[in-house]
FIMIGU-37071 format. One record per residue (C-alpha): residue in three letters; x, y, z. Coordinates in steps of 0.25 Angstrom, whole numbers, plus 5000, padded with zeros to 4 digits. Example, Ala and Ser with C-alpha at 12.3 -4.5 7.8 and 13.67 -1.06 7.14 Angstrom:
REM residues 2
+-----+------+------+------+
| res |   xx |   yy |   zz |
+-----+------+------+------+
| ALA | 5049 | 4982 | 5031 |
| SER | 5055 | 4996 | 5029 |
+-----+------+------+------+
END
This chain:
REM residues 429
+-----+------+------+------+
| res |   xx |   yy |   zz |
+-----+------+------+------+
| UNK | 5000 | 5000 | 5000 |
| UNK | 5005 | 5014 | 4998 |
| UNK | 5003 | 5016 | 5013 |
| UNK | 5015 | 5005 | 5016 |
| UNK | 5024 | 5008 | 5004 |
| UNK | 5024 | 5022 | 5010 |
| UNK | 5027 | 5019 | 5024 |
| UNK | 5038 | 5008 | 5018 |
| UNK | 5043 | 5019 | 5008 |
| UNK | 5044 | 5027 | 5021 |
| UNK | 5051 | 5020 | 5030 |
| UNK | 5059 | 5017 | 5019 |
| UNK | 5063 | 5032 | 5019 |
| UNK | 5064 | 5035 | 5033 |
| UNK | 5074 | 5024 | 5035 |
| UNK | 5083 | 5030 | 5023 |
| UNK | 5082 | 5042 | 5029 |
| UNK | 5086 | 5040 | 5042 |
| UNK | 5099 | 5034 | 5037 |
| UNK | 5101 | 5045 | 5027 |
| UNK | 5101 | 5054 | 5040 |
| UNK | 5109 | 5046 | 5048 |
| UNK | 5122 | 5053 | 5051 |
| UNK | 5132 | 5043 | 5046 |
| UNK | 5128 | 5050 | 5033 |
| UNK | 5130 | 5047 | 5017 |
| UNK | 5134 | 5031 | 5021 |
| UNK | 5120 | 5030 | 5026 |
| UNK | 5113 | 5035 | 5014 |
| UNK | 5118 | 5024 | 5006 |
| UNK | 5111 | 5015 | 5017 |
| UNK | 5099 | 5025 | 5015 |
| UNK | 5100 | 5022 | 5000 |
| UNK | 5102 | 5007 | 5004 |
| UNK | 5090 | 5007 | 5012 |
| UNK | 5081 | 5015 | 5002 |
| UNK | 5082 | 5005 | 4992 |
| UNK | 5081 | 4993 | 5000 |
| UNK | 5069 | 4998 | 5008 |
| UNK | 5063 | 5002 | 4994 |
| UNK | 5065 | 4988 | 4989 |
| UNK | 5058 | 4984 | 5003 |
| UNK | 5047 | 4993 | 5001 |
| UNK | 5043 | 4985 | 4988 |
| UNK | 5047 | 4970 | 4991 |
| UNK | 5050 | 4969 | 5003 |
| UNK | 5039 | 4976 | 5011 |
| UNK | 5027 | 4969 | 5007 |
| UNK | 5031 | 4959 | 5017 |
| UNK | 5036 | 4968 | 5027 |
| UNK | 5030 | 4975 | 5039 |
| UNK | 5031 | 4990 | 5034 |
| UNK | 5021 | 4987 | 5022 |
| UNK | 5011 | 4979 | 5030 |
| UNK | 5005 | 4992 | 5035 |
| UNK | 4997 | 4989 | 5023 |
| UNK | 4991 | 4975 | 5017 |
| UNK | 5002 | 4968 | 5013 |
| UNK | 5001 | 4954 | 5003 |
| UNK | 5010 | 4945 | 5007 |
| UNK | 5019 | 4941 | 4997 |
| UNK | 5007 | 4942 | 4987 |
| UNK | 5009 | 4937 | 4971 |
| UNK | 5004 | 4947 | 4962 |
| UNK | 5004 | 4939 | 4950 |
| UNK | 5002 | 4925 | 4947 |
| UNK | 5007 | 4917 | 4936 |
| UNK | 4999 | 4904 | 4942 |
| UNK | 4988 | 4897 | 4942 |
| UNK | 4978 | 4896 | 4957 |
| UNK | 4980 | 4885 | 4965 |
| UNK | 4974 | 4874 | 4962 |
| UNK | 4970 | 4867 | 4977 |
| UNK | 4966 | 4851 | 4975 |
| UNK | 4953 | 4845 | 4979 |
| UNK | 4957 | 4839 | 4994 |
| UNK | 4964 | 4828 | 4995 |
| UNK | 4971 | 4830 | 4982 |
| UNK | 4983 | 4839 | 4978 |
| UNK | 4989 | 4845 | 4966 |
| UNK | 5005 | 4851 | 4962 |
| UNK | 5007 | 4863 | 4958 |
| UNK | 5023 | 4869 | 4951 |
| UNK | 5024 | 4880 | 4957 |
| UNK | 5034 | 4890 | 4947 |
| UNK | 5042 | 4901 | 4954 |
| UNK | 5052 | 4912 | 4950 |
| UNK | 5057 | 4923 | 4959 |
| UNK | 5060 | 4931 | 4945 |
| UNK | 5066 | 4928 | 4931 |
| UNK | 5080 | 4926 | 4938 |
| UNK | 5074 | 4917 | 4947 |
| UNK | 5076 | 4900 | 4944 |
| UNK | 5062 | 4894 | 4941 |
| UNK | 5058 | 4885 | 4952 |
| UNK | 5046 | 4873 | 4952 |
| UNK | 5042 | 4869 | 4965 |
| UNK | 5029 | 4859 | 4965 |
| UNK | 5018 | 4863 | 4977 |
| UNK | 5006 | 4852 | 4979 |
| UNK | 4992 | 4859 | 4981 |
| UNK | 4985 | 4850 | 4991 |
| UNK | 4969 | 4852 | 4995 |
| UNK | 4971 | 4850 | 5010 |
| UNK | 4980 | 4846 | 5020 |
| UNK | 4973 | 4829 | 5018 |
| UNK | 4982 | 4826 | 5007 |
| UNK | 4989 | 4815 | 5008 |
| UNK | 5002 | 4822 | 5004 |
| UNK | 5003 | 4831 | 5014 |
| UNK | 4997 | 4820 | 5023 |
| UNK | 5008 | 4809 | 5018 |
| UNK | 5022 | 4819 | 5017 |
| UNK | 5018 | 4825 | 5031 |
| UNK | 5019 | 4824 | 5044 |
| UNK | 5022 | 4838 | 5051 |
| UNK | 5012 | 4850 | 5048 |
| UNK | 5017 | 4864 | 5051 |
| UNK | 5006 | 4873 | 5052 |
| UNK | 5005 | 4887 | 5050 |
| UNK | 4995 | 4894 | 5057 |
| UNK | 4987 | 4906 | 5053 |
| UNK | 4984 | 4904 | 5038 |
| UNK | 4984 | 4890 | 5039 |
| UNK | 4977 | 4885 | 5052 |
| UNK | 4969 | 4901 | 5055 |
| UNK | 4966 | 4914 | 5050 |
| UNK | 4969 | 4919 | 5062 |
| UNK | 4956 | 4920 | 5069 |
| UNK | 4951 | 4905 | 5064 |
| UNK | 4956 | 4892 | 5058 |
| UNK | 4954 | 4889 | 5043 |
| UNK | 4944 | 4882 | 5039 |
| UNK | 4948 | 4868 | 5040 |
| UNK | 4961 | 4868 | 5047 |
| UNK | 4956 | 4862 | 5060 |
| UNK | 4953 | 4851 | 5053 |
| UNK | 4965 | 4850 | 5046 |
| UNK | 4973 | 4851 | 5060 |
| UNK | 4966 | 4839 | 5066 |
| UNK | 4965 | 4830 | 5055 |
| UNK | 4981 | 4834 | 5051 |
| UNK | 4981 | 4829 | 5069 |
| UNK | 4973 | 4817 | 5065 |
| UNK | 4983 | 4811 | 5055 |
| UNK | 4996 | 4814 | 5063 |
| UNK | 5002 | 4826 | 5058 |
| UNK | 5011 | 4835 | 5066 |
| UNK | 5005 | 4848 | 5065 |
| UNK | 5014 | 4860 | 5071 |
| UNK | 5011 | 4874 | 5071 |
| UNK | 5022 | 4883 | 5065 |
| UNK | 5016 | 4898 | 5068 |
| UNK | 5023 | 4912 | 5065 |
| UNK | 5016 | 4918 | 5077 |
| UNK | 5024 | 4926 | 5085 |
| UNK | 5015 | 4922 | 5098 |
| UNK | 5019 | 4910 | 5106 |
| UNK | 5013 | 4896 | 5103 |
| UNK | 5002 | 4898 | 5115 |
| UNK | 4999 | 4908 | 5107 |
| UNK | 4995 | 4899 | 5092 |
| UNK | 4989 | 4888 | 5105 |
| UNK | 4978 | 4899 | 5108 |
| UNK | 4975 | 4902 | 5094 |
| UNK | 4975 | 4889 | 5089 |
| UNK | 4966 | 4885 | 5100 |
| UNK | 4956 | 4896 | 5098 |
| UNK | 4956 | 4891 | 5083 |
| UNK | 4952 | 4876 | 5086 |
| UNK | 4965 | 4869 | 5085 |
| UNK | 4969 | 4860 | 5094 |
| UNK | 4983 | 4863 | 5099 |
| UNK | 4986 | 4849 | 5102 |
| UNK | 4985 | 4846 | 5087 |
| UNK | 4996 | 4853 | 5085 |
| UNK | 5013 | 4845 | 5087 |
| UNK | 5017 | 4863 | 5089 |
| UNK | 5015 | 4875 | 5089 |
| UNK | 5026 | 4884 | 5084 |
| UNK | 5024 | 4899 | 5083 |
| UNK | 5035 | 4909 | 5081 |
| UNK | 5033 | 4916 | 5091 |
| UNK | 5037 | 4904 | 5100 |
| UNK | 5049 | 4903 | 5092 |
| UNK | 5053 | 4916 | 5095 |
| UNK | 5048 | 4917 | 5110 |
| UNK | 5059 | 4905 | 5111 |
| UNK | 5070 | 4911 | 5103 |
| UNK | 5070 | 4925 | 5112 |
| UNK | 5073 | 4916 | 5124 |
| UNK | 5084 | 4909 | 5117 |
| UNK | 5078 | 4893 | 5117 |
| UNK | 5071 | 4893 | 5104 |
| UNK | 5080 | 4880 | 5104 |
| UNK | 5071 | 4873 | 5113 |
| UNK | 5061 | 4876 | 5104 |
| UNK | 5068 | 4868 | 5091 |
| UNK | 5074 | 4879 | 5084 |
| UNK | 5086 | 4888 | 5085 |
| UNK | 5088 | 4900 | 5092 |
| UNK | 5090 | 4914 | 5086 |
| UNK | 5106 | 4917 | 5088 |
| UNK | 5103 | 4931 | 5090 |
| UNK | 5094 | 4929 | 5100 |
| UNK | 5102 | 4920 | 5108 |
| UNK | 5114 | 4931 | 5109 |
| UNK | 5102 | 4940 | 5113 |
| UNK | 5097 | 4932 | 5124 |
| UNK | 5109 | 4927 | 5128 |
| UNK | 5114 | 4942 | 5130 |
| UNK | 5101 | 4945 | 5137 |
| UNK | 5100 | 4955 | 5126 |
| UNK | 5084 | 4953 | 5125 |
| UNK | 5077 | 4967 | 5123 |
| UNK | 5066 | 4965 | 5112 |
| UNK | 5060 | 4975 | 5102 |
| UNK | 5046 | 4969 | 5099 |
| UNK | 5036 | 4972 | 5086 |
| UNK | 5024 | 4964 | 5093 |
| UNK | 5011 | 4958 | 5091 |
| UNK | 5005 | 4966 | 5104 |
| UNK | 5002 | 4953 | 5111 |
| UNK | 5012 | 4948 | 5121 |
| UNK | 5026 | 4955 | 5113 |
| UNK | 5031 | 4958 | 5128 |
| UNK | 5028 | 4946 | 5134 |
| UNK | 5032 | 4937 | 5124 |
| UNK | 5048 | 4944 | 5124 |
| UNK | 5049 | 4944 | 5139 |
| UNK | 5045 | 4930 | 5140 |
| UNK | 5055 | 4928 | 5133 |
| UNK | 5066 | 4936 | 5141 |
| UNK | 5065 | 4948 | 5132 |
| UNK | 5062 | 4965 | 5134 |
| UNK | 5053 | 4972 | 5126 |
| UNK | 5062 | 4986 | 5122 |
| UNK | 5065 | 4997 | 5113 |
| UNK | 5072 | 4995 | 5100 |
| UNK | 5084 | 5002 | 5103 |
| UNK | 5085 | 4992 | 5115 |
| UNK | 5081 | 4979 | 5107 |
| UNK | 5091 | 4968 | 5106 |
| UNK | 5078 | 4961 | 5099 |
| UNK | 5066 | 4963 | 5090 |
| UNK | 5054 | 4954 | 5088 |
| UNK | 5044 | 4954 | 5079 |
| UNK | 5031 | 4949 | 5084 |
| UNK | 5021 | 4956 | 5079 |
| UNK | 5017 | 4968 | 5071 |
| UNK | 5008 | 4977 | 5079 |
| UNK | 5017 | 4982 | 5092 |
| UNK | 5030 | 4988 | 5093 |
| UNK | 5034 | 4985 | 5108 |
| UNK | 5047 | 4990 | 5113 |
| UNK | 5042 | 4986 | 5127 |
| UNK | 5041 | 5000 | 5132 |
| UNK | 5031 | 5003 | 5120 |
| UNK | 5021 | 4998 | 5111 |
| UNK | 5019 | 5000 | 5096 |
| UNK | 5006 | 4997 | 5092 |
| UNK | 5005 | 4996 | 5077 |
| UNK | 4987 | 4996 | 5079 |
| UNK | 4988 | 5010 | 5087 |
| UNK | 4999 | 5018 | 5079 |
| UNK | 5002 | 5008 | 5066 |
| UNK | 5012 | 5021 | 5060 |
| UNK | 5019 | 5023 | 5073 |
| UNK | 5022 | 5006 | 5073 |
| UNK | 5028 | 5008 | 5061 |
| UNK | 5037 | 5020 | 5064 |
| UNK | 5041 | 5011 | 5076 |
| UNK | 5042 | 4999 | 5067 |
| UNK | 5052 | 5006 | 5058 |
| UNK | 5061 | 5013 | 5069 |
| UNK | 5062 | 5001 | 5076 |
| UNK | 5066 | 4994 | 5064 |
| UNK | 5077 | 5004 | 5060 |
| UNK | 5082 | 5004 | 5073 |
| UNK | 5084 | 4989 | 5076 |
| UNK | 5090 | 4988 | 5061 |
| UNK | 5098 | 4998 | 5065 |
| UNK | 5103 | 4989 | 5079 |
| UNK | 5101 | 4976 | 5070 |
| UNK | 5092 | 4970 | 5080 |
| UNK | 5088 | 4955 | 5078 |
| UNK | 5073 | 4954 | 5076 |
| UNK | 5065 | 4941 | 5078 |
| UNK | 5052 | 4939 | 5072 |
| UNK | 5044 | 4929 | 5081 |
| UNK | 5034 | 4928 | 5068 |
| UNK | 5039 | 4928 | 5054 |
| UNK | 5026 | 4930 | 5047 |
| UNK | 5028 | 4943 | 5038 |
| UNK | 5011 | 4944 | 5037 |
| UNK | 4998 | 4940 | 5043 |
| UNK | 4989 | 4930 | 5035 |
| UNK | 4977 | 4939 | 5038 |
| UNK | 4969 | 4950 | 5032 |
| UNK | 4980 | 4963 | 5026 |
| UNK | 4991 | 4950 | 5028 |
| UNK | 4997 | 4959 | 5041 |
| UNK | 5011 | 4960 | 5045 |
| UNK | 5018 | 4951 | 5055 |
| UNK | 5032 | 4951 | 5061 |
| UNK | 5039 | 4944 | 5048 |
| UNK | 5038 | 4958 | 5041 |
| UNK | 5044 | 4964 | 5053 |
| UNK | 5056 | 4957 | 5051 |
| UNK | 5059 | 4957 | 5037 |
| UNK | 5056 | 4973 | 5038 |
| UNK | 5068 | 4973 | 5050 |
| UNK | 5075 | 4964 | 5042 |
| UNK | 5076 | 4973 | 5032 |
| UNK | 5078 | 4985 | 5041 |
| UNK | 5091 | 4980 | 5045 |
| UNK | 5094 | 4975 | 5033 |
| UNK | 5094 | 4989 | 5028 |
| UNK | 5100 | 4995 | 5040 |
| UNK | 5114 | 4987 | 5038 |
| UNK | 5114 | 4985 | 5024 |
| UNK | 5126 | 4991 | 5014 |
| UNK | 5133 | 5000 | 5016 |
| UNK | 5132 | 5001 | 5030 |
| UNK | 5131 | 4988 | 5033 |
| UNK | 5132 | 4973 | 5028 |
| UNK | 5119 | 4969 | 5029 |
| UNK | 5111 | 4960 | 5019 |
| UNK | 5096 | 4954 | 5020 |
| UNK | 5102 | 4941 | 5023 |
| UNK | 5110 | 4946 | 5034 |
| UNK | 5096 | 4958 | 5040 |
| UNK | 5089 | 4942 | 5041 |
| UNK | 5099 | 4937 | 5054 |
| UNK | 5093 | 4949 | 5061 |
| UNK | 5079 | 4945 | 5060 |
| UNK | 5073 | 4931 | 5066 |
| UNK | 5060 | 4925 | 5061 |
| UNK | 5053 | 4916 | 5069 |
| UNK | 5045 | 4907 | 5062 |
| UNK | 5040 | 4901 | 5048 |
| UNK | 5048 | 4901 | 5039 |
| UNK | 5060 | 4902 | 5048 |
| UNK | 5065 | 4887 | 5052 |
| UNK | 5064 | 4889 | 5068 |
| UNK | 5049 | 4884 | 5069 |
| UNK | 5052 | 4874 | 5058 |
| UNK | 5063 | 4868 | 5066 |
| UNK | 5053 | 4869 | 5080 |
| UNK | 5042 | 4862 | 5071 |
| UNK | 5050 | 4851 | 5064 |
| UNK | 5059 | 4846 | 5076 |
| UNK | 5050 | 4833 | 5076 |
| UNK | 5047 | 4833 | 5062 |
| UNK | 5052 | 4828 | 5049 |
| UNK | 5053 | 4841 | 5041 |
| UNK | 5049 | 4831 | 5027 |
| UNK | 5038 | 4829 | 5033 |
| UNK | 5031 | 4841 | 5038 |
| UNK | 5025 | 4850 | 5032 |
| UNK | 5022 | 4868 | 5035 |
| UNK | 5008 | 4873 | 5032 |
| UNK | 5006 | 4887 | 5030 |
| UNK | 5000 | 4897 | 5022 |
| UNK | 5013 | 4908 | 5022 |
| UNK | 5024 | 4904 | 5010 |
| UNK | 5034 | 4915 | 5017 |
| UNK | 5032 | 4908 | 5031 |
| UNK | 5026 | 4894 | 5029 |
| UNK | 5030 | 4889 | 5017 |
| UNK | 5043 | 4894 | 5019 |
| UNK | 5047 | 4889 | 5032 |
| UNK | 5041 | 4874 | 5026 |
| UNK | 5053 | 4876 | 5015 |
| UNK | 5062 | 4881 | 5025 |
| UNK | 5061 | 4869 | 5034 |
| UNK | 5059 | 4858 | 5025 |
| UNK | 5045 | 4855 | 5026 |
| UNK | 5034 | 4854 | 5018 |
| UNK | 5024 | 4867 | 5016 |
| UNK | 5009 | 4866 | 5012 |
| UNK | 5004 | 4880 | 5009 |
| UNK | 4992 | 4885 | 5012 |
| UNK | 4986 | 4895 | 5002 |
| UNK | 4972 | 4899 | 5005 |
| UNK | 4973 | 4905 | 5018 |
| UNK | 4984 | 4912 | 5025 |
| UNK | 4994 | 4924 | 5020 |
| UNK | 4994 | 4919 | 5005 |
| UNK | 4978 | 4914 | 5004 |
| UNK | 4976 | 4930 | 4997 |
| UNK | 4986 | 4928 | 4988 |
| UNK | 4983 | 4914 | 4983 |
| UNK | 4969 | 4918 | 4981 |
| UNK | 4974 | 4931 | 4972 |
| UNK | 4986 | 4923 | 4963 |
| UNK | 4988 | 4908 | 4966 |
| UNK | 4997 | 4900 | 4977 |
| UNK | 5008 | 4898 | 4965 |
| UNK | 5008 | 4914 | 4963 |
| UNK | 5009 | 4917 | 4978 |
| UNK | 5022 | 4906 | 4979 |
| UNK | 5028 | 4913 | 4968 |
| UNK | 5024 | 4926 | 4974 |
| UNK | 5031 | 4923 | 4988 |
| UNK | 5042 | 4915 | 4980 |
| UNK | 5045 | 4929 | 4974 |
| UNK | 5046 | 4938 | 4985 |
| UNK | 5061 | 4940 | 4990 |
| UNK | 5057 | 4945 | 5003 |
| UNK | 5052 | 4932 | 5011 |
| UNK | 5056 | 4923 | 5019 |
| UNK | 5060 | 4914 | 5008 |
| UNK | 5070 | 4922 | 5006 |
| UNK | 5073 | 4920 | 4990 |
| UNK | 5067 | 4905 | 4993 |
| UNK | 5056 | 4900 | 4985 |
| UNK | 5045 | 4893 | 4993 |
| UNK | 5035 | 4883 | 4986 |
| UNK | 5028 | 4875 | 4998 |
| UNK | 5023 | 4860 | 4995 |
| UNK | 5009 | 4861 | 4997 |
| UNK | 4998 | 4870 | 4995 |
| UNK | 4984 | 4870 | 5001 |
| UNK | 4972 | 4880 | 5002 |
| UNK | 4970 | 4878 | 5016 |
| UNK | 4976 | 4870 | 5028 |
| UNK | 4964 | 4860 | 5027 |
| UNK | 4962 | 4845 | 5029 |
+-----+------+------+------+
END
């Protein structure tokens, strides 16, 4: 929208500036130069996955143009193949990659090849307010024929959290071998024993912790930011004081003195956004993003704490790069810590029992879902007509959305291109 490309073109000018007339003079307006074209480039690519533009509604990762056909979804019980043909650009090699279409989750080669199900959350099991139609069947009768259903969830809460929910739904929390939510992950990692957990611990946290260096700048959800750090051995505080961010949620800013509410004051959240970004890019402050999800699959798609962190990734990026500095957006990554899908911390908590051939990731998010199933060597069955791409599948096709996502430098995949195994409509027996 022209609202959020100006605010974008804006920051974009107030950051140049501020270098421009910073004191260390001409060197810095090469950096200001630098930064102008990088953030322009930004502005236009990068952005529409970013925090900044989601001020207004932003599509995500939406294909334009389709050269393919729709989907065609068997009648249940049967399954068909389609070759799915993608280029990034005419430079780009040609790749084939064969996905099965299948009509629910009772065919027998799904049933036959697998024996763990990762299931994501909401846009697969609810909308947020209810379950899908038919997906409380689909749980008991995946139950009744002995498969090991796990719940892999971005949610920056704790899993007492998804037990409540799920539980208000009419799931039955004993149907499910775990929960895994991000959140969790994370809680473990800021008290150093993610390890007892199943998966590493973050090196740069571990120095942190072990230096007692444990003051945290938080952009929060509202609900329990403060309680969830201290419970974890850590202080809320100011920016300038931060030896840590995390990235929570996207409606508070709270640097435990004050609090930031993007509903009361949405322009003055942004100011606060932006200067505490410039600010800790400036100190290069490690950030960890308890949920990697970049939007919400829900009405306007509405940002989540992933677009936090690849807009402060960027920031430092842009702060260290040449001539001043050595830094590259490989390097701006080690700075920034997703817990989540598709990073391979939850992969390594879910599968510690299980033979990766043999499980298999549902999900209805390429960038999260069906990335982390590629990732970690599982299988992935993608479900198309509800969650985040359910808008754009109906507009182009499944294939157009794949090659859409498949062309998009700035995701998760980093370059990668991601055909899942499977695709569905719903997650249905």
């Amino acid at each position: 929208s022209a609202l959020t490309t100006t605010y974008a073109q804006q920051l974009t000018l107030k950051s140049t500036w501020s270098l421009v007339n910073d004191s260390n003079g001409v060197l810095h307006y090469f950096v200001a130069a630098a930064l102008f074209n990088t953030m322009t480039k930004l502005t236009t690519h990068l952005f529409s996955s970013s925090l900044v533009l989601s001020l207004g509604s932003v599509a995500a990762f939406q294909a334009t143009t389709s050269p393919f056909n729709t989907l065609s979804i068997p009648q249940r019980g049967g399954a068909t193949t389609m070759a799915i043909h993608s280029t990034n650009d005419a430079a780009s090699s040609d790749t084939t990659t064969t996905t099965t279409s299948i009509s629910s989750l009772s065919s027998q080669e799904i049933l036959d090849q697998y024996d763990t199900f990762l299931l994501d959350m909401w846009g697969v099991m609810h909308n947020g307010s209810e379950p899908y139609e038919g997906v409380l069947e689909a749980v008991k009768e995946l139950k009744r024929v002995g498969k090991k259903m796990i719940i892999l969830s971005n949610s920056s809460k704790r899993r007492e959290n998804s037990h409540k929910m799920l539980g208000k739904l009419g799931f039955d929390i004993n149907d499910f071998d775990n929960i895994i939510t991000s959140g969790d992950v994370s809680h473990a990692l800021l008290q150093n024993n993610a390890h007892t957990l199943g998966c590493q611990n973050w090196d740069t946290l571990t120095t942190l912790v072990e230096q007692k260096s444990t003051n945290v700048f938080v952009f929060g959800s509202g609900d329990e930011d403060e309680s969830y750090c201290t419970s974890a051995g850590w202080t809320l505080t100011s920016i300038e004081e931060a030896d840590l961010i995390l990235a929570r949620g996207t409606f508070t800013i709270n640097d435990g003195s004050t609090v930031v509410h993007k509903k009361d004051d949405e322009m003055e959240y942004w100011r606060v956004m932006e200067q505490s970004m410039m600010v800790a890019a400036e100190k290069k402050l490690p950030m960890l993003v308890s949920n990697p999800d970049k939007v919400r699959p829900d009405e306007g798609l509405p940002p989540m704490p992933g677009a936090i962190g690849d807009t402060y990734e960027r920031f430092v990026w842009t702060t260290h790069c040449a001539p001043v500095g050595d830094m590259t957006e490989e390097k701006a990554r080690d700075y920034v810590k997703r817990i989540g899908k598709p990073f391979q911390e939850v992969f390594d908590i879910a599968l510690q029992d299980s033979d990766p051939s043999r499980a298999i990731m549902i999900g209805d998010a390429l960038e999260t879902d069906v990335t982390g199933a590629t990732n970690a060597g599982v299988g992935s069955l993608w479900v198309v007509q509800d969650g985040i791409h359910a808008e754009d599948v109906t507009k182009t096709s499944a294939e157009g959305v794949i090659a859409g996502f498949n062309g998009n430098e700035f995701t998760y995949a980093y370059g990668k291109k991601v055909m899942p195994n499977y695709v569905t409509e719903h997650f249905r027996w």
